[in-house]
Backbone as a ProteinNet text record, in pm:
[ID]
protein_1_A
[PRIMARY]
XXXXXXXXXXXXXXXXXXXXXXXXXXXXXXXXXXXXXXXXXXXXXXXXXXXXXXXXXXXXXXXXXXXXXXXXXXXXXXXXXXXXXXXXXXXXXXXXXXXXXXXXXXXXXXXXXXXXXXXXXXXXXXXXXXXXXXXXXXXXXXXXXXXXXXXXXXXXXXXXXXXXXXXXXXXXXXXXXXXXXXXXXXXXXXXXXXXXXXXXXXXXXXXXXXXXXXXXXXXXXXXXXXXXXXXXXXXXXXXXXXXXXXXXXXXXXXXXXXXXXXXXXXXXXXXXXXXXXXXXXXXXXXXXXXXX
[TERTIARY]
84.3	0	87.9	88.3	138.5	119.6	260.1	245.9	157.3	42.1	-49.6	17.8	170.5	204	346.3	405.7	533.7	594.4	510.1	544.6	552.9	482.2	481.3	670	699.5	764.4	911.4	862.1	1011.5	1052.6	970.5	999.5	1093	1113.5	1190.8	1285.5	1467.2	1523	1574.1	1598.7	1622.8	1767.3	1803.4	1943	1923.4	1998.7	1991	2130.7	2111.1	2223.5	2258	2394.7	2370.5	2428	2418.5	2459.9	2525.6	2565.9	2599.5	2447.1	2427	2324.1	2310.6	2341.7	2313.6	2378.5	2498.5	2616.6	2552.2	2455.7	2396.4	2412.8	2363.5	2356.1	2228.5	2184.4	2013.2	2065.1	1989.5	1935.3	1849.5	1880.7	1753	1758.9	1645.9	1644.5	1602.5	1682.8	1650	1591	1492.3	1399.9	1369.7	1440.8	1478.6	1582.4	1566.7	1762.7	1761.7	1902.9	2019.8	1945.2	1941.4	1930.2	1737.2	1724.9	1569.8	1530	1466.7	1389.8	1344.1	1276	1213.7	1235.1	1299.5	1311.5	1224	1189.8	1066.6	1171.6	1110.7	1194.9	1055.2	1035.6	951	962.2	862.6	902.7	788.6	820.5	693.6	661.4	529.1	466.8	512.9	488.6	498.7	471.3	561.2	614.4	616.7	571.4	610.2	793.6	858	954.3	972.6	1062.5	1020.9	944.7	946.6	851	712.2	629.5	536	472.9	539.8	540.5	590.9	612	677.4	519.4	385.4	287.2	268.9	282.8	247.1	337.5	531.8	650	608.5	554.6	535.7	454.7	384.4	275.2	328.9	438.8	565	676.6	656.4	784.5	794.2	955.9	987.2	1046.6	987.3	1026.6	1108.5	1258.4	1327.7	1236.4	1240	1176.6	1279.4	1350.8	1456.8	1397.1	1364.3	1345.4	1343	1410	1475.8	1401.8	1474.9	1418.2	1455.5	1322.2	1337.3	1405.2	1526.8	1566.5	1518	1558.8	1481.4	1391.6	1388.9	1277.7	1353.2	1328.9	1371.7	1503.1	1591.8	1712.1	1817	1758.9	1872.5	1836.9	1906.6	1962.7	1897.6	1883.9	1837.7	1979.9	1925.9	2075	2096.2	2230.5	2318.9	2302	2271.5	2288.6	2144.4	2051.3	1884.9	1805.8	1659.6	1570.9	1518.4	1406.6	1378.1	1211.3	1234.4	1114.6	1086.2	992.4	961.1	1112.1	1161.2	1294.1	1358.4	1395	1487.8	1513.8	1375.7	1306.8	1302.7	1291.6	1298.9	1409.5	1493.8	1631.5	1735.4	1650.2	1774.3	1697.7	1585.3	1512.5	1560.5	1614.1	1655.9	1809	1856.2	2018.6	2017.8	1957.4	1986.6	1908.5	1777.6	1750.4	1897.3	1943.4	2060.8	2182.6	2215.3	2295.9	2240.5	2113.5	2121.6	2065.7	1958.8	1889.1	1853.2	1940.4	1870.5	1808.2	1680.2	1579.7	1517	1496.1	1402.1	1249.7	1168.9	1015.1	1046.7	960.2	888.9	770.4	759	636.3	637.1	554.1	554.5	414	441.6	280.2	262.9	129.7	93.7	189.7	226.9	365.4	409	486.9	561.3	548.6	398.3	360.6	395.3	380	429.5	568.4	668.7	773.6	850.3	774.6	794.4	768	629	591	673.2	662.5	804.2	899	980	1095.7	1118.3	988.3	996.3	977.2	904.3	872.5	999.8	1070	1174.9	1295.8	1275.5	1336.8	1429.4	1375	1397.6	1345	1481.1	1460.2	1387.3	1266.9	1205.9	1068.6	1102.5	1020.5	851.9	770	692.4	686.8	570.5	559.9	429.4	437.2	330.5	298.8	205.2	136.5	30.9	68.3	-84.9	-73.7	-249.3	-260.2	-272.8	-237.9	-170.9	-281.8	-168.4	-252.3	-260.4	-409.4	-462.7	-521.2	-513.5	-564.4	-528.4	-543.5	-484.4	-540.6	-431.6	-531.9	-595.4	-603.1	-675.9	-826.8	-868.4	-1001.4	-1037.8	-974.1	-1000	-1101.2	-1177	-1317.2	-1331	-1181.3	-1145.9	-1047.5	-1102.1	-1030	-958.8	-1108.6	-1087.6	-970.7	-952.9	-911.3	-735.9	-748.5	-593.5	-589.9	-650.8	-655.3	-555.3	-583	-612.9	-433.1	-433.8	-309.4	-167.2	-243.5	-106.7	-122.7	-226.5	-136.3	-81	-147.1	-26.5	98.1	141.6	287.5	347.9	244	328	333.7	244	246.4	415.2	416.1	546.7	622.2	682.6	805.5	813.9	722.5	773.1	763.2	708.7	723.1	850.4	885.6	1062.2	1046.1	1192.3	1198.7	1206.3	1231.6	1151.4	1033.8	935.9	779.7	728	801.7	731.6	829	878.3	935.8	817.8	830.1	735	546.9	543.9	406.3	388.3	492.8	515.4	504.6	613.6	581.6	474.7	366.1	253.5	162.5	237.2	149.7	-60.5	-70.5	-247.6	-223.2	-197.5	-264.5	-205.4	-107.5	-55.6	-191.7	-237.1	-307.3	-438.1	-474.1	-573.7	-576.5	-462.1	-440.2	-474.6	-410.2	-444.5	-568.7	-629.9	-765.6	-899.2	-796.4	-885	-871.8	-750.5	-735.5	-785.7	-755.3	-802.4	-963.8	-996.7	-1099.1	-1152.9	-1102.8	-1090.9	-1180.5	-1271	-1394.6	-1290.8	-1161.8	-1090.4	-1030.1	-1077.4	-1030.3	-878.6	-853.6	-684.4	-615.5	-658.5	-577.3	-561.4	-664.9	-733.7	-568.1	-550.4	-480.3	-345.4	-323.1	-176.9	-137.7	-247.9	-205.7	-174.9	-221.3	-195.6	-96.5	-56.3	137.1	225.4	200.8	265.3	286.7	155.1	225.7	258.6	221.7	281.8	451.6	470	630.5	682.4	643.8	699.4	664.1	597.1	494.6	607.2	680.1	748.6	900.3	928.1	1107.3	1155.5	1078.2	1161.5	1285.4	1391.7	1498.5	1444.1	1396.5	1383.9	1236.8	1229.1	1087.1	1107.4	1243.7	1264.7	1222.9	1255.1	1256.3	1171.2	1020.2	910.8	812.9	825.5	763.4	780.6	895.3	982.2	885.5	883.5	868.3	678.1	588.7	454	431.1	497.6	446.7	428.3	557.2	572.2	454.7	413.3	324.4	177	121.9	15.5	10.6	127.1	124.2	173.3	173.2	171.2	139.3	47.7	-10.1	33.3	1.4	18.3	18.2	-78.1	-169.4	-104.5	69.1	102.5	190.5	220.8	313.7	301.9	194.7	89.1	116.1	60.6	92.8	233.6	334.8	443	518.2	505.9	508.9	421.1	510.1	487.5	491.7	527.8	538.3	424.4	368.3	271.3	255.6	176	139.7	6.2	70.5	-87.2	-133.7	-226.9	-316.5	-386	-344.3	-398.8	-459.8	-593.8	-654.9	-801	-801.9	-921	-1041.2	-1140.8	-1241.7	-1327.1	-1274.7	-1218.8	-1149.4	-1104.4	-980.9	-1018.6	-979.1	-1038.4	-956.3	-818.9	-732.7	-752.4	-727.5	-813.2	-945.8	-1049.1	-1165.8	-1132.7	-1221.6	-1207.2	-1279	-1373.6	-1399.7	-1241	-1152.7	-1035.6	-946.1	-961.9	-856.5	-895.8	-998.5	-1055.8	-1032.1	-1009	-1001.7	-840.8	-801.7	-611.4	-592.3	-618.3	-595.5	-605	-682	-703.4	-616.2	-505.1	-420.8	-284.9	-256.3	-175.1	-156	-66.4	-57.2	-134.5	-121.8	-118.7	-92.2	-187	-250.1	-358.5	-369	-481.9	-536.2	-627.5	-674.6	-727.5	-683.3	-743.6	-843.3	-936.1	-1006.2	-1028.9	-1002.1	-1001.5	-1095.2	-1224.5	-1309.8	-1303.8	-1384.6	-1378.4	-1269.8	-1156.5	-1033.8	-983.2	-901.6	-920.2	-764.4	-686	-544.1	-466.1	-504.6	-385.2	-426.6	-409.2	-401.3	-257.9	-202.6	-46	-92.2	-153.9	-176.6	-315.1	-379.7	-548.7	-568.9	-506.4	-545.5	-405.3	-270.8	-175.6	-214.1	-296.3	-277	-355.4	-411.9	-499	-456.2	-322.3	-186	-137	-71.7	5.3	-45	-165.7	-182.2	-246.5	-266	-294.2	-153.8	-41.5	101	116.2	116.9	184.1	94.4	20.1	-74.9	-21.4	5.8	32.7	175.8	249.9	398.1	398.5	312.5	298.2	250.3	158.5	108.3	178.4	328.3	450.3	498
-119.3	0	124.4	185.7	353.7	425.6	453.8	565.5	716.4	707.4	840.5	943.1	960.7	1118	1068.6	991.1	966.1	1118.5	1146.1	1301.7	1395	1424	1533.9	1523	1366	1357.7	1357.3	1320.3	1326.6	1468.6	1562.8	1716.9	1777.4	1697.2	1726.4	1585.6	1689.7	1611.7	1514.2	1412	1336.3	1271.4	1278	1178.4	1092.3	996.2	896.1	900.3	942.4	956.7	851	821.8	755.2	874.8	796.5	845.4	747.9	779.9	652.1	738.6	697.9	748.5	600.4	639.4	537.1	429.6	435.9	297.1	241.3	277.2	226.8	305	283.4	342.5	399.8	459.1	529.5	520	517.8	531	689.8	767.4	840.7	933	986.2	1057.4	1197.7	1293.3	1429.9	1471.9	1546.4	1567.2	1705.2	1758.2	1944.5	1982.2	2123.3	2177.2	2214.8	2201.7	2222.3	2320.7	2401.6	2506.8	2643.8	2503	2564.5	2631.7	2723.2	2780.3	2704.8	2603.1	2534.5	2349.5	2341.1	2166.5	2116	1989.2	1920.1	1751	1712.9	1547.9	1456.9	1366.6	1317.1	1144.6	1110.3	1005.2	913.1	790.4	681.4	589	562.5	433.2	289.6	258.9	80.5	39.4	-46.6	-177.8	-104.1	35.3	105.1	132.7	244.7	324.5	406.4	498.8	635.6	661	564	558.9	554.1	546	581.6	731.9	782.3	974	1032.7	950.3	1011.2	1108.3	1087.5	1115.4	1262.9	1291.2	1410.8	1496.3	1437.3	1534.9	1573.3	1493.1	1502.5	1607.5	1696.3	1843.2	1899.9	1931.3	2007.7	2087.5	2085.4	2165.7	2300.8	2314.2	2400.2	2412.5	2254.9	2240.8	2144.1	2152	2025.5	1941.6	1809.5	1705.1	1582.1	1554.2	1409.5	1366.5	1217.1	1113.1	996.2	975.8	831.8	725	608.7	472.1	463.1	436.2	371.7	266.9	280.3	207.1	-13.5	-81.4	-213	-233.3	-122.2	-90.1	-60.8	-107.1	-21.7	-58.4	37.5	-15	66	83	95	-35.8	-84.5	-176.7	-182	-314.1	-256.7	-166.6	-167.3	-64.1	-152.4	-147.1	-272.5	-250	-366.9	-381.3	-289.3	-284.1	-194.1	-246.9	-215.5	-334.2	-167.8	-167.4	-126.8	-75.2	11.1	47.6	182	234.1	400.1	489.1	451.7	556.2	557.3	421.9	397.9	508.1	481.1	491.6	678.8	742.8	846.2	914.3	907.5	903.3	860.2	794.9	808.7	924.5	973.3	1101	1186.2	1221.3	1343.8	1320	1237.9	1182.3	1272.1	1194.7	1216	1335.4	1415.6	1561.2	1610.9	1630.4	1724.4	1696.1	1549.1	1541.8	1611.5	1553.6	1628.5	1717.2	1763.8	1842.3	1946.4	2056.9	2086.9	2207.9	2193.1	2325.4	2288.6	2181.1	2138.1	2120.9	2161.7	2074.6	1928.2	1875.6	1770.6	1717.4	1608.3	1533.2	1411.6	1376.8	1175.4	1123.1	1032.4	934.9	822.2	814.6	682.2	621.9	540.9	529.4	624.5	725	796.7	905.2	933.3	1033.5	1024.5	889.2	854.2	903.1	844.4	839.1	998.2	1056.3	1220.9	1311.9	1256.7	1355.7	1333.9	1209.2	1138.3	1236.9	1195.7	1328.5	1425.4	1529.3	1630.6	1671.8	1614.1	1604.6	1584.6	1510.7	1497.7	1557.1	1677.1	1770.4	1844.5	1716	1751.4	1926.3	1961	2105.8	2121.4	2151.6	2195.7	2308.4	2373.4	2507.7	2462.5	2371.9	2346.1	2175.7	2141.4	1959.2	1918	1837.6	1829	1677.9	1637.2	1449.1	1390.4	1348	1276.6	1144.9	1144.1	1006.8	1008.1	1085.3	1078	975.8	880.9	744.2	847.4	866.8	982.7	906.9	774	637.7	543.3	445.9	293.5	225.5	168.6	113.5	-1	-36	-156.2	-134.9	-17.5	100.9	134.9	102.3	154.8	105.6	196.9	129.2	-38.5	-64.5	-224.4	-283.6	-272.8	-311	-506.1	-569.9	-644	-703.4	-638	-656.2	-640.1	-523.2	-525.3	-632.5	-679.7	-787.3	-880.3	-953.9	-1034.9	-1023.5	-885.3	-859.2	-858	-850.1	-885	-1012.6	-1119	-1226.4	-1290.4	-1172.5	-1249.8	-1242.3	-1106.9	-1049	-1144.2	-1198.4	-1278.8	-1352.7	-1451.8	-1598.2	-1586.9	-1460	-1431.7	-1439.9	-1368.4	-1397.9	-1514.1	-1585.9	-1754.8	-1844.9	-1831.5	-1997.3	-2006.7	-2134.7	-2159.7	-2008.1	-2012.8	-1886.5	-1864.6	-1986.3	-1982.8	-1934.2	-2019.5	-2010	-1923.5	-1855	-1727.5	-1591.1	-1616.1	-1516.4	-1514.8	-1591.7	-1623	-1618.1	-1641.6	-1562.5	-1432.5	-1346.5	-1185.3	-1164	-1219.1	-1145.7	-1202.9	-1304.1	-1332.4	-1264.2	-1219.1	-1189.5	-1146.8	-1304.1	-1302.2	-1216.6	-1190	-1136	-988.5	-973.7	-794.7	-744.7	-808.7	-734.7	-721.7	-880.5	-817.4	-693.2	-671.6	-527.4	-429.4	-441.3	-299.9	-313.8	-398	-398.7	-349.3	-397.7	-287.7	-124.1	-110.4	59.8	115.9	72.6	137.2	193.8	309.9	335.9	413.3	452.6	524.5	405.4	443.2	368.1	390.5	479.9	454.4	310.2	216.8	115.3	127.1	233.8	244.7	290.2	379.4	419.3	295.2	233.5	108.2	2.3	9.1	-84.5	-83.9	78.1	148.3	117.3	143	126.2	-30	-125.1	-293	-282.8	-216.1	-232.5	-217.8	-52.4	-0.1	-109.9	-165.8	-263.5	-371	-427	-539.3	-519.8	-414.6	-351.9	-329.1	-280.1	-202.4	-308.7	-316.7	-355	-479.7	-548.7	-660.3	-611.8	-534.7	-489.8	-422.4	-517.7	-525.3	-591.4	-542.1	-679	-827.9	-822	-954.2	-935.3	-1069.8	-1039.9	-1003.1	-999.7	-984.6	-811.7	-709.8	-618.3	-548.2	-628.5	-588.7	-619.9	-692.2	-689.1	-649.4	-540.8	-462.2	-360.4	-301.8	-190.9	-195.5	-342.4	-335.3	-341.4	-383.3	-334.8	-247.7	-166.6	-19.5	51.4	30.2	77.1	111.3	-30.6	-34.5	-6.5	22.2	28	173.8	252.9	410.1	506.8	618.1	692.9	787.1	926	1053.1	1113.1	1055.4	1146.9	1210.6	1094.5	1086.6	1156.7	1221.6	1371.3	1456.2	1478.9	1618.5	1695.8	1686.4	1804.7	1886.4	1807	1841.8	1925.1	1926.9	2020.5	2132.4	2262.7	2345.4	2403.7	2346.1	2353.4	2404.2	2469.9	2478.1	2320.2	2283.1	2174.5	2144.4	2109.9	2073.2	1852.6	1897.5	1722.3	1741.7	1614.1	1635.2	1446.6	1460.4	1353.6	1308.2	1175.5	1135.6	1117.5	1107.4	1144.7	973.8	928.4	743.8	647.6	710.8	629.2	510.7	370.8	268.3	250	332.5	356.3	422	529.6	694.2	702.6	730	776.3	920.6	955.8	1124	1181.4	1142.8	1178.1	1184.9	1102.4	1110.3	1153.7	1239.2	1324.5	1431.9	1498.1	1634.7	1633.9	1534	1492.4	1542.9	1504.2	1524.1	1644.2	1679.1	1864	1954.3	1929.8	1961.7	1963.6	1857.5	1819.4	1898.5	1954.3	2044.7	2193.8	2246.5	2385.1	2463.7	2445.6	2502.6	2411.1	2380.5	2278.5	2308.5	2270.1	2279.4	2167.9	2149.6	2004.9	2046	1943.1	1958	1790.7	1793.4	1689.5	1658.4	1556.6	1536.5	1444	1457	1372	1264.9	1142.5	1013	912.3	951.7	910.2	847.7	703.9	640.1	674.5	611.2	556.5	577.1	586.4	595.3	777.2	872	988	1026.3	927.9	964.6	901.7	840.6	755.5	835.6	805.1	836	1017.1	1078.2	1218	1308.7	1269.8	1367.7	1537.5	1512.9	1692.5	1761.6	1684.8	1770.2	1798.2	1650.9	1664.6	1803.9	1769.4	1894.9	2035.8	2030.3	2199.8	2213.6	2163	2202	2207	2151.6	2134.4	2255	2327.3	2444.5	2588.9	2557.5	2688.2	2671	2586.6	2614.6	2658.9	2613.9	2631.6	2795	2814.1	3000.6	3068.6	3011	3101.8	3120	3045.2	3037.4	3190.6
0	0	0	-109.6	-59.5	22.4	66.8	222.5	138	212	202.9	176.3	296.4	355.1	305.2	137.2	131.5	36.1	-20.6	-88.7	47.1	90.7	175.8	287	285.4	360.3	315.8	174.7	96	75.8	97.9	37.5	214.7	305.7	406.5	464.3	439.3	442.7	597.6	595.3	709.3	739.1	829.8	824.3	996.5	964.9	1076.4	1164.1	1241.4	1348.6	1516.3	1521.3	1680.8	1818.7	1905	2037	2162.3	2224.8	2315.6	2460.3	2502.8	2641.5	2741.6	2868.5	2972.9	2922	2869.1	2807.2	2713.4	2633.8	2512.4	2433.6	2306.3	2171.4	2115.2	2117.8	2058.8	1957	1864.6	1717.5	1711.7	1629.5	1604.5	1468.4	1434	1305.7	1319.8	1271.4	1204.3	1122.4	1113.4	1013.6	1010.3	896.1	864.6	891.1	909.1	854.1	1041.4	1055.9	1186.6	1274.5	1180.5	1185.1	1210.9	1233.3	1241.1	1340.5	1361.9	1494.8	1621.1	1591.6	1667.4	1639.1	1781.4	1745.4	1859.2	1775.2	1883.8	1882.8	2051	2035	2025.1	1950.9	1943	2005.4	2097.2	2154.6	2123.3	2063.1	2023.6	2074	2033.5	2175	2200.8	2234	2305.6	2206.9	2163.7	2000.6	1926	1935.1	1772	1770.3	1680.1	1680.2	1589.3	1563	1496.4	1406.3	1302.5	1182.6	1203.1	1332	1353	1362.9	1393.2	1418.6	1249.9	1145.4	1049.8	987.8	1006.8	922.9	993.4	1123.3	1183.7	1120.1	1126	1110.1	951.9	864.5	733.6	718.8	806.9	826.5	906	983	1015.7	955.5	795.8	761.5	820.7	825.9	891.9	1043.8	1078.8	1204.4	1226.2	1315.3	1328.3	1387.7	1394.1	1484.7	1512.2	1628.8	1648.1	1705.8	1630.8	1649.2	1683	1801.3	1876.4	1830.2	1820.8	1888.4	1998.3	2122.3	2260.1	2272.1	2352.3	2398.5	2423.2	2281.9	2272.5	2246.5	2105.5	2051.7	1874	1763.2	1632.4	1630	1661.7	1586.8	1733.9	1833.8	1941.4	2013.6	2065.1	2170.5	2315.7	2387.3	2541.4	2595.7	2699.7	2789.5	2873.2	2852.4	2906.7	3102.5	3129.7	3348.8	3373.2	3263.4	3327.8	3305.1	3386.4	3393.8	3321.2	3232.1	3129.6	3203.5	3321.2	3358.7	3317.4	3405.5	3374.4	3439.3	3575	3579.2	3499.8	3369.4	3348.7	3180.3	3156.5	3045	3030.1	3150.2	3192.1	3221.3	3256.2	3289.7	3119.3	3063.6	2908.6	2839.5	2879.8	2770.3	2856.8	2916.3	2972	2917.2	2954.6	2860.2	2728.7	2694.7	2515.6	2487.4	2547.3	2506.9	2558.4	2653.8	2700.9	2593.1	2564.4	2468	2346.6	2244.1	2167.3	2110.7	2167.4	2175.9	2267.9	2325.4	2498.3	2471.9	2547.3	2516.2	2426.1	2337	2262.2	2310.7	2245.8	2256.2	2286.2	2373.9	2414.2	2374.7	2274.3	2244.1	2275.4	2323	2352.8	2305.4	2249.1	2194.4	2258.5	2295.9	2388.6	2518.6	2475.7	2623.6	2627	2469.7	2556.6	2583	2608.9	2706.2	2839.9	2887.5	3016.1	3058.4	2920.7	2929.8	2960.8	2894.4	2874.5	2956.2	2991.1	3123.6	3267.4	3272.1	3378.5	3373.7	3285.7	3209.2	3263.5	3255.9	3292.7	3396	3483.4	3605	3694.5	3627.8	3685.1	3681.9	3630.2	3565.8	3426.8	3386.3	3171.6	3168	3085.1	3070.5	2922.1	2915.5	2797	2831	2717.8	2691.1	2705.4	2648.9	2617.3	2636	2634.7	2637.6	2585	2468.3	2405.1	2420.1	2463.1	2415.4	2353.3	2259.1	2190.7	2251.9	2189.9	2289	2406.4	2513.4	2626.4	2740.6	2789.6	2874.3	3007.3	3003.7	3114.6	3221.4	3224.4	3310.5	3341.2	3419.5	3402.5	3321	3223.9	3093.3	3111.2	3253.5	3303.2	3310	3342.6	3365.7	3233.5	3103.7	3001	2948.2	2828.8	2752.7	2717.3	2700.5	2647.4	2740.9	2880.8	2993.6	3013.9	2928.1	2916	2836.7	2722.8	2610.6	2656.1	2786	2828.4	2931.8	2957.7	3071.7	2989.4	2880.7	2785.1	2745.8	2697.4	2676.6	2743.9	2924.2	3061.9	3021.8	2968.8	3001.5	2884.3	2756.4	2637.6	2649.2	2720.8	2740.2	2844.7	2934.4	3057.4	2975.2	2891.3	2835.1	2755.4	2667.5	2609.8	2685.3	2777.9	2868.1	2937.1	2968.1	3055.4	2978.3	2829.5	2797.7	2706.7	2688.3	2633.9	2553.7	2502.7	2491	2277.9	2235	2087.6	2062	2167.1	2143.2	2229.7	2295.6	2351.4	2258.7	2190	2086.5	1983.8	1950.1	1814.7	1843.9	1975.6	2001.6	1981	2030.3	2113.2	1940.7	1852.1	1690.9	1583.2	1617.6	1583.6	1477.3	1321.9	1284.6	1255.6	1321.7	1325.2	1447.1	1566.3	1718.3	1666.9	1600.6	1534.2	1484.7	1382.2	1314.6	1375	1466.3	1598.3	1672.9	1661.9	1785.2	1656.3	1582.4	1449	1422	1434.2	1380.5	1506.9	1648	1723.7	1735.3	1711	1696.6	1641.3	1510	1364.7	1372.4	1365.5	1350.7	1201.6	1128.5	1009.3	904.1	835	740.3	590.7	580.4	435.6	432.8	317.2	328.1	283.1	190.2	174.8	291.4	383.1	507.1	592.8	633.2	692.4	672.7	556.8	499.3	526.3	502.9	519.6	682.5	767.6	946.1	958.3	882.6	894.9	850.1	737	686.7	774.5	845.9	931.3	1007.5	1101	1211.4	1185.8	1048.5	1023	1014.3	962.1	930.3	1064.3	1167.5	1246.2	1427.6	1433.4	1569.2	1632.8	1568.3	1612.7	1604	1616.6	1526.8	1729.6	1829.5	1952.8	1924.3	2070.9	2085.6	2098.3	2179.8	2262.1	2319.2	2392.1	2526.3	2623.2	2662.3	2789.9	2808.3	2759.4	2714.2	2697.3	2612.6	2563.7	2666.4	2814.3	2874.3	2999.9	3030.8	3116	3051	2910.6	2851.3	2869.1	2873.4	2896.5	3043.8	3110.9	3237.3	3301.2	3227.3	3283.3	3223.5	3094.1	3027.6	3100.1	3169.7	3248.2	3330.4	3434.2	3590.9	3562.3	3510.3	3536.2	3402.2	3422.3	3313.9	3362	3285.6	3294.4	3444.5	3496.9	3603.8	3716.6	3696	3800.6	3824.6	3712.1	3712.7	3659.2	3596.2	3592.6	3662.7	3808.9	3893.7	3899.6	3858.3	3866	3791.8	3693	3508.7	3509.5	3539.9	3521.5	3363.9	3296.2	3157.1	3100	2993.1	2924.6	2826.6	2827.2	2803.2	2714.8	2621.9	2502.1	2534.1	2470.6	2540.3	2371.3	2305.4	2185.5	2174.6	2186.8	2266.8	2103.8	2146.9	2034.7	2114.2	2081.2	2127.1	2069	2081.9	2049.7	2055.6	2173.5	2224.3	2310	2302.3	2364.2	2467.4	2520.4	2636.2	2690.7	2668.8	2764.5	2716.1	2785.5	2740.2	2740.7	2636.6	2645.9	2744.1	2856.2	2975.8	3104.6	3063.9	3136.2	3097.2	2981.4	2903.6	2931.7	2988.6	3013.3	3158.9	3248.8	3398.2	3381.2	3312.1	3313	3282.4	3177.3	3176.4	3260.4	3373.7	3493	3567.9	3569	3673.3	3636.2	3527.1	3477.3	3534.2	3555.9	3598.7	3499	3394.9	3286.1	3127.4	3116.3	3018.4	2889.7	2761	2650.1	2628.6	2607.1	2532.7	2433.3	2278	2183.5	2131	2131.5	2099.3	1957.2	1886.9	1745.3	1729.1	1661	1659.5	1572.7	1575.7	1467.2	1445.9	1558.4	1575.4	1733.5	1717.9	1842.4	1810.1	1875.8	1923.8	1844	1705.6	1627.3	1557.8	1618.8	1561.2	1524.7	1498	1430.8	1263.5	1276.5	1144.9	1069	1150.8	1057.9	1078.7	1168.5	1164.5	1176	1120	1155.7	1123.6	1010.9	1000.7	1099.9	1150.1	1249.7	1348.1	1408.5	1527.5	1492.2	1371.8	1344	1333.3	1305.8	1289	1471.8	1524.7	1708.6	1736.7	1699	1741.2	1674.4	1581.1	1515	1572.5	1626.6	1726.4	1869.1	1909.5	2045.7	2071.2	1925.8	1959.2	1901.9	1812.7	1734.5	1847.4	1965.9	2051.2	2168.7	2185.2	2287.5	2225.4
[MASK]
++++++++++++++++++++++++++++++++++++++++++++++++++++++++++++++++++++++++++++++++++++++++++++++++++++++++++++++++++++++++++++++++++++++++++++++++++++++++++++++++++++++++++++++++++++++++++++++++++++++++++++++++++++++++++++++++++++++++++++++++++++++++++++++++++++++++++++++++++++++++++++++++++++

């Protein structure tokens, strides 16, 4: 299937760069010139990695955007002697903004809203902090609570059984496209199609299990909420109004918990507003950063 947003994205140039952070190696990508006004770090969700955020940066020209892969995730490495939780996870995004980016914008999607807001809370120096998606709940409480139930124990089933056949579960084509097929909310059968590529391409490209279920636990056992109060930052909440993780009743509960917070609600759109609605990410992302 043709990438929808592959023109828009080819007309801004990219290069792939490493780093060493926390005795590991990040992976990440640049997208625009050195030299731009405004750089944003963009941080991506649980089993995805950068190439998920490419459809929003693709309605960004003009703006730098670096791009990590999380740590045992894409094409960086776990971090060598760390158990792969939220400090840990938190503690290399403050690493690598100070390395290479400092004073940059802050964005995180789905996990890594968690990951981000953590971050900052913890004292990541950034101007602004932006999250889509943002897990404003325990995704145990979520609309499809069950459905995450289901999912602690695919991830446990993955990590304890021999370690072939709990590999080869965790990258399971049929249960991938189960999960894409619950997100997906968009009625274009070509977009429809393009988000099954994506995760068919992308959704399994972890290290290991060991890794991917360090990185889901952390996932479930802590959301936003919990360092909200703490971020004084101006802060945008760019939330679907279909989300089967956050309800958008608990995305309007979280904005609240912000010093100083926006919420933008995007209608007809669940979980994947990086995929089915970037321009709409991007132009709430290009007002809040014009109205700084």
């Amino acid at each position: 299937m043709p990438n929808p947003y592959a023109e828009r994205l080819a007309e801004i140039a990219v290069a792939r760069r490493e780093i060493d952070v926390l005795g590991g190696t990040t992976a990440y990508w640049v997208y625009g010139d050195d030299d731009a006004a405004t750089t944003i770090v963009a941080v991506h969700g649980f089993r995805g990695e950068h190439h998920g955020l490419d459809p929003v940066v693709a309605y960004l020209p003009g703006i730098r955007v670096v791009s990590p892969d999380l740590p045992g995730f894409g094409e960086t490495a776990p971090l060598p002697g760390r158990r792969h939780d939220l400090d840990t996870y938190a503690a290399w995004l403050r690493d690598f903004v100070d390395a290479v980016a400092p004073g940059a914008v802050v964005l995180g999607h789905s996990f890594g809203s968690i990951v981000s807001s953590a971050a900052v809370a913890a004292g990541l120096e950034t101007p602004r902090l932006i999250l889509v998606n943002p897990i404003g709940a325990p995704a145990l409480e979520g609309p499809r609570g069950v459905l995450t139930r289901l999912a602690v124990f695919y991830y446990l089933a993955g990590a304890r059984l021999p370690r072939p056949i709990g590999e080869a579960l965790l990258r399971n084509g049929l249960i991938v496209r189960v999960m894409s097929n619950a997100m997906a909310k968009t009625r274009d059968p070509d977009l429809r199609r393009f988000v099954h590529e994506q995760h068919d391409e992308y959704f399994s490209r972890f290290a290991d299990r060991d890794v991917l279920h360090e990185a889901f636990v952390t996932s479930v056992s802590h959301d936003v909420r919990e360092s909200a109060p703490h971020i004084a930052q101006p802060t945008l909440l760019i939330a679907a109004e279909k989300d089967d993780i956050t309800p958008i009743e608990a995305e309007r509960h979280l904005a609240t918990l912000f010093p100083d917070a926006a919420l933008v609600e995007i209608p007809d759109v669940g979980h994947l507003i990086h995929y089915e609605t970037p321009e709409a990410a991007a132009s709430a992302i290009r007002e809040f950063l014009d109205a700084g």
